[in-house]
C-alpha positions, 0 to 999 in steps of 0.5 A: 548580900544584906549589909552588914549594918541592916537593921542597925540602930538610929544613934540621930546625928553624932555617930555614922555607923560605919561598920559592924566589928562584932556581936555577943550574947548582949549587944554589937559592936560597931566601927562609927565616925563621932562627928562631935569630935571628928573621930573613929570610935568602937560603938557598943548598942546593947541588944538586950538589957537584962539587969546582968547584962547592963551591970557587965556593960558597966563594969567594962565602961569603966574598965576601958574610959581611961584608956587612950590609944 
C-alpha cells in the first residue's frame, strides 16, 4: 500500500507532515507538527494556484485566523 504522504511536498524544517486528512479540487490538507512552536496543526498546500483558487484560500485564511481551539 503507497503512504499516504507520497509525493507530499517538501515544507524545509518547520513542518513534519504527519498525516494527509483531505483533499479537493485545489489543494490537501495535511495533519503536521509545527516544530517553531511544538504543536499540531491542520496544513493546506495548495495543488493548484488559479487566481480563484488562491482568492477562496484567502478568503478562508482570514475566516479561520482567529480561530482558537
Amino acid at each position: 500500500m503507497a503512504s499516504a504522504l507520497a509525493g507530499a511536498p517538501d515544507l524545509g524544517d518547520r513542518f513534519e507532515l504527519l498525516e494527509l486528512l483531505g483533499a479537493g479540487t485545489s489543494g490537501r490538507v495535511y495533519r503536521a507538527r509545527d516544530s517553531r512552536y511544538g504543536l499540531e496543526v491542520a496544513l493546506k498546500v495548495l495543488t493548484t494556484v488559479r487566481p480563484e483558487a488562491l482568492r477562496a484560500f484567502k478568503q478562508e485564511f482570514r475566516a479561520l485566523a482567529h480561530v482558537s481551539h
